[in-house]
C-alpha positions in Angstrom: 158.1 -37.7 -44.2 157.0 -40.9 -42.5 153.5 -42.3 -43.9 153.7 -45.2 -41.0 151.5 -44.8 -37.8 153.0 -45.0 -34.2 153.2 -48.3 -32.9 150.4 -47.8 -30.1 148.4 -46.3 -32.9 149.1 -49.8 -35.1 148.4 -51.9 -32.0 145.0 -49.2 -31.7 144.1 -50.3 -35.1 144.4 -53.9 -34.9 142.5 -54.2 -31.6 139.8 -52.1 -32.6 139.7 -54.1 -36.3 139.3 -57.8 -34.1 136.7 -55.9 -32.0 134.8 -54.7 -34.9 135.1 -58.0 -36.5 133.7 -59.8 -33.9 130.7 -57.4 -32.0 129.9 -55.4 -34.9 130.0 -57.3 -37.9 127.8 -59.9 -37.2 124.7 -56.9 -36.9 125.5 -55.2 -40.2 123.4 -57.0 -42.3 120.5 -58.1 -39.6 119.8 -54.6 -38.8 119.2 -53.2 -42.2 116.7 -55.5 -42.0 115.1 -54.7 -38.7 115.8 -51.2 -39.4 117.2 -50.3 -35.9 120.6 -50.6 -33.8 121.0 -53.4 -32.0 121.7 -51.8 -27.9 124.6 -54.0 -27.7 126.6 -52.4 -30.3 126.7 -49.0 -28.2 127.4 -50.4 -25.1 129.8 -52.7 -26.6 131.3 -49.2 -28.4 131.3 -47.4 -25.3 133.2 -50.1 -23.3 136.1 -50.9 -25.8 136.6 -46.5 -24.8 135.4 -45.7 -28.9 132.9 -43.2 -27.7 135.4 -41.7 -25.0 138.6 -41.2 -27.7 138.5 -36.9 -28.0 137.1 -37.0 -23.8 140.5 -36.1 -22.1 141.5 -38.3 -19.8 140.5 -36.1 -16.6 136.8 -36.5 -18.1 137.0 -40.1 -18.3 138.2 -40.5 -21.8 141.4 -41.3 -23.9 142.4 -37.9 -24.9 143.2 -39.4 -28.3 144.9 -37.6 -31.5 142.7 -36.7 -34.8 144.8 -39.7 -36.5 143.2 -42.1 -34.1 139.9 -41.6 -34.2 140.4 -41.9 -38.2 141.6 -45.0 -37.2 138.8 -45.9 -35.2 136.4 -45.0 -37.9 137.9 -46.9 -40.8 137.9 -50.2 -38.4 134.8 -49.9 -37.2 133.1 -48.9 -41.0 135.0 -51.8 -42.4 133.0 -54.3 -40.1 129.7 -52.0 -39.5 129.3 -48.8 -41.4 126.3 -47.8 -39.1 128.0 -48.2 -35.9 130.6 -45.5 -37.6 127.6 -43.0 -37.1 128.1 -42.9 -33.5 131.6 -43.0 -33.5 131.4 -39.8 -35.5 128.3 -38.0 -33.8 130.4 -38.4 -30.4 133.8 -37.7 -31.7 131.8 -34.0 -33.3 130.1 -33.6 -30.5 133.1 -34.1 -27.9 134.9 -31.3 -30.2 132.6 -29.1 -30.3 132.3 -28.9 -26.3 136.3 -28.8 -25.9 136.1 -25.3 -28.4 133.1 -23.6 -27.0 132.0 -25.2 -23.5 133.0 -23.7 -20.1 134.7 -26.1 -17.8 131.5 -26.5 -15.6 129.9 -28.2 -18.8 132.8 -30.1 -20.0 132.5 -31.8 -16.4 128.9 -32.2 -16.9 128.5 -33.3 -20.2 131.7 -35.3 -21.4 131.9 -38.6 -18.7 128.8 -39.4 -19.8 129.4 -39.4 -23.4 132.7 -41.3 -22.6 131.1 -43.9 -20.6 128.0 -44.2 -22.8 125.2 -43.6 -20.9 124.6 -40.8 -23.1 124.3 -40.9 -27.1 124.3 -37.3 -28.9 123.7 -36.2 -32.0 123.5 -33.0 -34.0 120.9 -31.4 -34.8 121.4 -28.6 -37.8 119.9 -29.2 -40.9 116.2 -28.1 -41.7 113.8 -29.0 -44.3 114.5 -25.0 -46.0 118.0 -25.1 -44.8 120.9 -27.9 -45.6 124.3 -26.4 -46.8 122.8 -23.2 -46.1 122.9 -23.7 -42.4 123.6 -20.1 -41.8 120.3 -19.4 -42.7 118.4 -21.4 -40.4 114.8 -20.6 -39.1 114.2 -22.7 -35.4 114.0 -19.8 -33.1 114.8 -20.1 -29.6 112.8 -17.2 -27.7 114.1 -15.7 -25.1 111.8 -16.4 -21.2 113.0 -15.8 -17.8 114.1 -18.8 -17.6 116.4 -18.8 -20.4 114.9 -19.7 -23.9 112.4 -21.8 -25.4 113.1 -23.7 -28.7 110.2 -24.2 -31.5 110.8 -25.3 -35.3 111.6 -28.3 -37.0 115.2 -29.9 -37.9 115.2 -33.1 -40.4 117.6 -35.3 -41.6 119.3 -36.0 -38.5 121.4 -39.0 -38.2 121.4 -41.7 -35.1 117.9 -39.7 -33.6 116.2 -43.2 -32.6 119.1 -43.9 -30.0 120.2 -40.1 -29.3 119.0 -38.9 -25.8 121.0 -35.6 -26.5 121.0 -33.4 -29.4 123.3 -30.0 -29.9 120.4 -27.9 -31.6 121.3 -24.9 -33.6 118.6 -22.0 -33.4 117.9 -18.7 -34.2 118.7 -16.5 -30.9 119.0 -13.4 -32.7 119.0 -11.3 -36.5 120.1 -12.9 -39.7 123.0 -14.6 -40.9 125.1 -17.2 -39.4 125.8 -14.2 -36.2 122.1 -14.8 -35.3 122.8 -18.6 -34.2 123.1 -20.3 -31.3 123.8 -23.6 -29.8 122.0 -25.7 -27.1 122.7 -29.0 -25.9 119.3 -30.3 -25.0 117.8 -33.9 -24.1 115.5 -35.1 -26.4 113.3 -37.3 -24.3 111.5 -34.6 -23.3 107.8 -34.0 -24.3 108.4 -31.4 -25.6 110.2 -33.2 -28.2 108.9 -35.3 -31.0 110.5 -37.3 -34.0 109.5 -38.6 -37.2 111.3 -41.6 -38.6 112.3 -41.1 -42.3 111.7 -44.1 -44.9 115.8 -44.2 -46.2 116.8 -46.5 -49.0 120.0 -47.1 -47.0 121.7 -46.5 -43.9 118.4 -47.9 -42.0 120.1 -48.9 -38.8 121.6 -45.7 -37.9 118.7 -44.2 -39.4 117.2 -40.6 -39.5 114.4 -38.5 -38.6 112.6 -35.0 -38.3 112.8 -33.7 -35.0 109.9 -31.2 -34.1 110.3 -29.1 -30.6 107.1 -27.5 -29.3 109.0 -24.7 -26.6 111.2 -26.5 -25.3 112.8 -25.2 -21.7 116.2 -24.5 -21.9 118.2 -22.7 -19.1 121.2 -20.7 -20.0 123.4 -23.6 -19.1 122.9 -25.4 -21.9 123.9 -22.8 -24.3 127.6 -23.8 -26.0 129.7 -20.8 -26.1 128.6 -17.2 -26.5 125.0 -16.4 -28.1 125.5 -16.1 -31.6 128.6 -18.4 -31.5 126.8 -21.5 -33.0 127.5 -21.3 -36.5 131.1 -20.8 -36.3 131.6 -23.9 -33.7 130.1 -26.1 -36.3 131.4 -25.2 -39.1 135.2 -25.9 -37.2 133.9 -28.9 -36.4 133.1 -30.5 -39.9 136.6 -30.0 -41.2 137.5 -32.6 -39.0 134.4 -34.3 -39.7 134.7 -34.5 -43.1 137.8 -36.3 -42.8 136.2 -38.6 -40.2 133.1 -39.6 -42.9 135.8 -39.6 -45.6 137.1 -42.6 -43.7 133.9 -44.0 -42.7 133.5 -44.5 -46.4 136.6 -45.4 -47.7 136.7 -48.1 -44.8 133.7 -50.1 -45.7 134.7 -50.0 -49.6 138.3 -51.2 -48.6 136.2 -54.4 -47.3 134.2 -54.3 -50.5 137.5 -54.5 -52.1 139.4 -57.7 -50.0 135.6 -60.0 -50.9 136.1 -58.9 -54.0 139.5 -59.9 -54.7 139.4 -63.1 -52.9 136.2 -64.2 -54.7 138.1 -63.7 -57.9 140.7 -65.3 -56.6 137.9 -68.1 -55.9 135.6 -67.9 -59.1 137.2 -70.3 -61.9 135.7 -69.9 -64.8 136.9 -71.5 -68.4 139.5 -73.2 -66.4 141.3 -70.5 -64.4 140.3 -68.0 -61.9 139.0 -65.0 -62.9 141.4 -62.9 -61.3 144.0 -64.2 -64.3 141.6 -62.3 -66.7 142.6 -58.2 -67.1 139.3 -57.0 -67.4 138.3 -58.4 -63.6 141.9 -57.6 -62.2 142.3 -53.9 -63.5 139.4 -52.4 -62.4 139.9 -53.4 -59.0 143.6 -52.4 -59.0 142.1 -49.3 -60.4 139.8 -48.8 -57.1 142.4 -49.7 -55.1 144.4 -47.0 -56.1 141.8 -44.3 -55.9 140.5 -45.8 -52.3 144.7 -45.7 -51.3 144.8 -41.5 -52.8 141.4 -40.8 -50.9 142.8 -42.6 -47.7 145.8 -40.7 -47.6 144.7 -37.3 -47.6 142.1 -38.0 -44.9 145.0 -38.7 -42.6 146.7 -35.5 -43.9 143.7 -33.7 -42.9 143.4 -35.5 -39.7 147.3 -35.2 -39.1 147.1 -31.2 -39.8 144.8 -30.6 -37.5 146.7 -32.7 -34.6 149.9 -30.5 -35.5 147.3 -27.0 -35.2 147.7 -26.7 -39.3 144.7 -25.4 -41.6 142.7 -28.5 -42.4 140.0 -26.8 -44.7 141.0 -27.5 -47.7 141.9 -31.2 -47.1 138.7 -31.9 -45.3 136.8 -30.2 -48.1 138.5 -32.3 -50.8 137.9 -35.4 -49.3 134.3 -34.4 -49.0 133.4 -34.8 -52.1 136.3 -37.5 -52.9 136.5 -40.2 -50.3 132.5 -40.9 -50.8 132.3 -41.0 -54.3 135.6 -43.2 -54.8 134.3 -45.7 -52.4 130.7 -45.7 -53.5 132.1 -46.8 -57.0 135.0 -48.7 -55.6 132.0 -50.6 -53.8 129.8 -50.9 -57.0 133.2 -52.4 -59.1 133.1 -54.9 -56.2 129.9 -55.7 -56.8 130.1 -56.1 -60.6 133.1 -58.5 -59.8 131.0 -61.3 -57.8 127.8 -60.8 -60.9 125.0 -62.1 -60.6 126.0 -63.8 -56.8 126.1 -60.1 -55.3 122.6 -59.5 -56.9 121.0 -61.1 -53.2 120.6 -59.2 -49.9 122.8 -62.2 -48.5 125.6 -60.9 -50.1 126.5 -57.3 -48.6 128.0 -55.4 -51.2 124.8 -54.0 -52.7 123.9 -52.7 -49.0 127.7 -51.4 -48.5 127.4 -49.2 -51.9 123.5 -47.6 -50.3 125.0 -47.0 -47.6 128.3 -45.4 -48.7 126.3 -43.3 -51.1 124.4 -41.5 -47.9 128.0 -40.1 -47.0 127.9 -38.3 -50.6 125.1 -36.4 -49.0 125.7 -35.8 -44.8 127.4 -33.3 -44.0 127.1 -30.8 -47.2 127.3 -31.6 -50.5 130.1 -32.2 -52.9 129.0 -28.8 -54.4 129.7 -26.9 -51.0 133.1 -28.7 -50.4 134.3 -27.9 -54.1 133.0 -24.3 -53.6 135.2 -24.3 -50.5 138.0 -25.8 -51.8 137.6 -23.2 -55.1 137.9 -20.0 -52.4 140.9 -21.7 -51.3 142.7 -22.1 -54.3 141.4 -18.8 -56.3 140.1 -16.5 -53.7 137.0 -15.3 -53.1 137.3 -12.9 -55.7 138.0 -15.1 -58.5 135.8 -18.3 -57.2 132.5 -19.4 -58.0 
């Protein structure tokens, strides 16, 4: 058993962390101010090749394991949370193409990804439908020309910057059979979207998108009619690991302030670091961050070696968020009343490690999986 990573994939991760430290750390803060992605962090992204990793090589892109895109994503959260939505979105995306897209549309859609010029996102959840995304109501109507798409989806991630969207709809009856899925540009007026007023992850930010018959033609369907549902839901378990990271990343950076501002703050003639009741908390966090971390990388390391993944993706689910959202609020307690300012990031790390208890199903769903697993449906909630 060898817990190490290769040495290109140690190299990987200390590249990408000096990269993240120095493009996409100094816009954390300033944009949850502003609200809105600075440009320069996506074409910055796209240019170091971390929009391109799961693009094979023939596509433009590095053809890169699960393991290193969980790499990618802890680096990149640990500097810039936010800019770990698009390195998720694509890295989703780009799988869900390689399971279900015909070559023609891997060559269409994939170099551009790679490359940049194009941001996706994905576009599932409505405001009657979350977890229960097989029961979803935007209809794509059948024309001549293909289909035409009309409903509303909400709650989707990185929609200010996205120019491309996989949509699910409704192409037939109901159940998770009767959906579809469409890769569609979203500058199109057809296409409108709503910003949503979010306590945290402002930057990457979300919004309701509302299509009024949108054209689609037939080649922007992914995979068979009435394929959609089950490409998703293969996607998220390695998603899941991906946001477990994402989270776990930025509160492992919570943690090092933390621990060197102990190490810093003397109080009654010593640091407080010497006192148990700072120190064992944090060690405490440490180790539930370190357990969290772990089985992200079994998850992501399963699915390289073509193992079931469900249940490890579903644990950390629910897991990696929560651990890191109070590892990140420990932190926080640590520095008192000096992490009580928006100078200080911790307060803005712990809102926006929270909205990862939330994307992507809840903790109920991924316990409910993980309970299936484990009893059988029979037996299971």
């Amino acid at each position: 058993m060898d817990f190490s990573f290769t040495d290109e994939q140690e190299i990987f991760r200390r590249e990408i962390r000096r990269f993240a430290e120095k493009q996409l750390a100094p816009h954390y803060q300033r944009d949850d101010v502003t609200g809105r992605m600075t440009p320069s962090i996506f074409t910055d992204m796209a240019a170091v090749g971390l929009f391109g990793l799961r693009v094979p090589a023939r596509f433009g892109g590095a053809g890169a394991d699960a393991v290193t895109v969980g790499i990618a994503a802890e680096e990149v959260a640990r500097s810039n949370i936010n800019a770990g939505y698009a390195l998720l979105s694509t890295a989703l995306v780009c799988d869900i193409f390689l399971s279900a897209a015909s070559d023609e549309q891997l060559a269409a859609w994939l170099a551009p990804i790679a490359d940049g010029s194009v941001i996706p996102t994905l576009a599932l959840t409505e405001p009657g439908h979350g977890s229960d995304a097989a029961n979803i109501e935007l209809q794509a109507k059948p024309t001549a020309d293909g289909w035409e798409i009309s409903g509303e989806k909400t709650s989707i991630s990185l929609t200010e910057d996205a120019d491309h969207a996989v949509v699910f709809a409704r192409t037939g009856g109901p159940g998770a059979r009767g959906v579809s899925a469409f890769y569609v540009p979203l500058n199109h007026p057809a296409v409108s979207r709503t910003r949503l007023n979010d306590v945290a992850n402002r930057a990457a930010g979300r919004c309701s998108l509302f299509f009024d018959r949108l054209p689609v033609t037939p080649d922007r369907m992914v995979g068979d009619e009435g394929s959609g549902f089950v490409s998703v839901m293969q996607g998220f378990e390695y998603s899941r690991a991906i946001i477990g990271l994402l989270a776990l990343g930025t509160a492992s950076a919570a943690l090092d302030d933390a621990i060197q501002y102990a190490k810093e703050r003397n109080t009654f003639g010593a640091p407080i670091s010497t006192r148990q009741g700072v120190a064992f908390p944090l060690v405490e966090h440490l180790t539930y961050v370190a357990g969290a971390r772990h089985l992200c990388y079994e998850a992501l390391w399963r699915k390289d070696q073509g193992l079931d993944h469900t249940t490890q993706a579903s644990m950390v689910k629910w897991w990696a968020p929560k651990a890191a959202v109070e590892a990140i609020h420990q932190s926080l307690l640590t520095y008192g009343h000096a992490a009580w300012s928006a100078d200080n990031p911790q307060a803005q790390r712990m809102r926006d490690a929270m909205g990862f208890e939330i994307a992507d199903g809840t903790a109920q769903i991924a316990k409910l999986v993980v309970a299936r697993s484990v009893f059988g449906r029979t037996f299971a909630p």
